[in-house]
N, C-alpha and C positions, 0 to 999 in steps of 0.2 A: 584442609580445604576450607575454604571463603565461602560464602553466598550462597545463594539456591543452588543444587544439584541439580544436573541434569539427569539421575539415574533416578529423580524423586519425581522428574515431569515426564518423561517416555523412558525409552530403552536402549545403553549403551551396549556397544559392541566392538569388539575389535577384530579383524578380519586375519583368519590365523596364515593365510597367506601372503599376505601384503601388507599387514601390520596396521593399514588405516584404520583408524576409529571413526565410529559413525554412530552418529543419536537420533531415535526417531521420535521425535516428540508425539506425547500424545495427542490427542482431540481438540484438546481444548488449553493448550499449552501454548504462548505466545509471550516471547520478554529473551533476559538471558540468565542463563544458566553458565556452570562450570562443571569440566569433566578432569580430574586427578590420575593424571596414570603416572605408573612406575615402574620402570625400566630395570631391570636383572638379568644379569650377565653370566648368573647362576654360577659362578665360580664364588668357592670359599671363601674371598676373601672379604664377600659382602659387597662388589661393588654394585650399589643401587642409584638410580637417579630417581629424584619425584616430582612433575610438574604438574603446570595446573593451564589448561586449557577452556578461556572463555568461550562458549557459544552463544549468536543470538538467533534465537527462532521467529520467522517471520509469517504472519499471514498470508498464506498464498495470495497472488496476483496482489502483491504491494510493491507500489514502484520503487523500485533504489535506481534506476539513473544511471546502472552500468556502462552502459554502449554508447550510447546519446539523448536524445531530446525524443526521439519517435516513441508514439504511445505502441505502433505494431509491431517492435523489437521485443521477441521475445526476452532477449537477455536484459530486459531494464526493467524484467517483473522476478519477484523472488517467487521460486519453484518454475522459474524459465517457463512459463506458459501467459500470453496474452489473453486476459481476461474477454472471453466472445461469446457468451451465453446468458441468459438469464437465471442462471442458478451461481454466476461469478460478479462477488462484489471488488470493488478496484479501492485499495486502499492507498491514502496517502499519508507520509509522517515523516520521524525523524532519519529514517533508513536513509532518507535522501530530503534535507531539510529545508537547501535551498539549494531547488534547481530547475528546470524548466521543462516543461510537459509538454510535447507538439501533438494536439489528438489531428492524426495524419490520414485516419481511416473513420468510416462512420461506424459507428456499434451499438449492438443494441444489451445490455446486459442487466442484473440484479439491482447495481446502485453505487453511487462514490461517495466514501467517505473522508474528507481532507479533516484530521486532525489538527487538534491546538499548537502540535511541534512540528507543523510541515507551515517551512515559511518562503516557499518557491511559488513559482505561477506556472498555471494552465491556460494553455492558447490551442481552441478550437479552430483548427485550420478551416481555411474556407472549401466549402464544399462535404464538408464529413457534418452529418446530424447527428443527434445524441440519444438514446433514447433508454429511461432507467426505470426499473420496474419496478420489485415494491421496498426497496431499501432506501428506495432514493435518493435524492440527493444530501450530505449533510456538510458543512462547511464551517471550520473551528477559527481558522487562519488561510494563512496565503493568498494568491489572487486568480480566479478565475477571468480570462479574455473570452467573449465570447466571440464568435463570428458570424456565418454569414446563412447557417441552416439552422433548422429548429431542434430545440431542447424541450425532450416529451419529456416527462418527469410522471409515471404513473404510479407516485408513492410520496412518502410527505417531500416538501423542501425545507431546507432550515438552515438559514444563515444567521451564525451567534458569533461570538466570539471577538475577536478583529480581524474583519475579513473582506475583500476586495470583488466584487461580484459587477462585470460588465456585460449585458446580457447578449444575446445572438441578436442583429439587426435581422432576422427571421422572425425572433419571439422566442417569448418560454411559455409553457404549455402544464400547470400544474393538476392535475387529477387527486394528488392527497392534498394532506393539511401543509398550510403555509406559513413559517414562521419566520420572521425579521429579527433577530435582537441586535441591536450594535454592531450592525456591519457598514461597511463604506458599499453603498449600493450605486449604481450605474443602471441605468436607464433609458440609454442616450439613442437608442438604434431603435431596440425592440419592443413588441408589446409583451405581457403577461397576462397569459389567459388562465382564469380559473376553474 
């Protein structure tokens, strides 16, 4: 076996019925791992097979972009549940690196964070508002469109990285701490209230 085990970040199993293998990661376990099984045919003559099966464990509610462009498609979040609460952060990354984000509904949840290897754009459809609570907003890469309702932001903002931020002709609305580094900023519609 290669690389991190999965039997070393949660618990592998194989299902004595149906033979599926299945890993549950623990807590705080996120990346990929590898699971080794080997196949025995338990006859004498030793015929064995051994493979090696990569997995990648993902942050719940992180887009991969399964189905299409809609943010309310369950299937284009890992652990197939759409991020709708304030205790649900929406992550973005390499899962789906370059692709495109339609937020189709308005929400109000925890906080988005677009990593440094997510190099796709998010378009705030018009008429859906945003509203993030205390994870807020944080922005690595990629490009945020904003549209035509407001973005409450009730936790820090931070655009670093290189990163593409056009704001809502509504406004943004920041209640934490506000930070700029090095991002291509857009300004053209709305205001920013602090």
């Amino acid at each position: 076996a290669t690389g991190t085990k999965c039997s070393d970040n949660g618990t592998v199993s194989i299902d004595n019925s149906t033979g599926a293998v299945s890993m549950n990661p623990d807590g705080v376990f996120v990346g990929t791992c590898n699971i080794n099984v080997q196949f025995d045919d338990e006859n004498a003559s030793s015929n064995t097979v051994s493979t090696e099966f990569q997995v990648t464990v993902s942050t719940p509610f992180t887009w991969t972009g399964i189905s299409d462009t809609s943010w309310s498609n369950p299937g284009n979040w890992a652990g197939g549940a759409v991020p709708t609460t304030t205790t649900h952060t929406a992550y973005f990354n390499a899962l789906c690196s370059n692709c495109t984000v339609d937020i189709d509904t308005p929400f109000s949840i925890k906080g988005m964070i677009i990593e440094s290897d997510f190099g796709g754009t998010i378009n705030q459809l018009s008429g859906n508002s945003i509203t993030l609570d205390s994870d807020g907003y944080f922005q690595a890469s990629g490009t945020f469109n904003g549209g035509n309702s407001l973005i409450d932001v009730n936790g820090p903002f931070d655009l670093g990285g290189v990163s593409g931020f056009i704001n809502s002709s509504f406004g943004l609305k920041v209640s934490g701490n506000f930070t700029v580094s090095n991002p291509i900023l857009g300004l053209t519609a709305g205001s920013i209230t602090l």
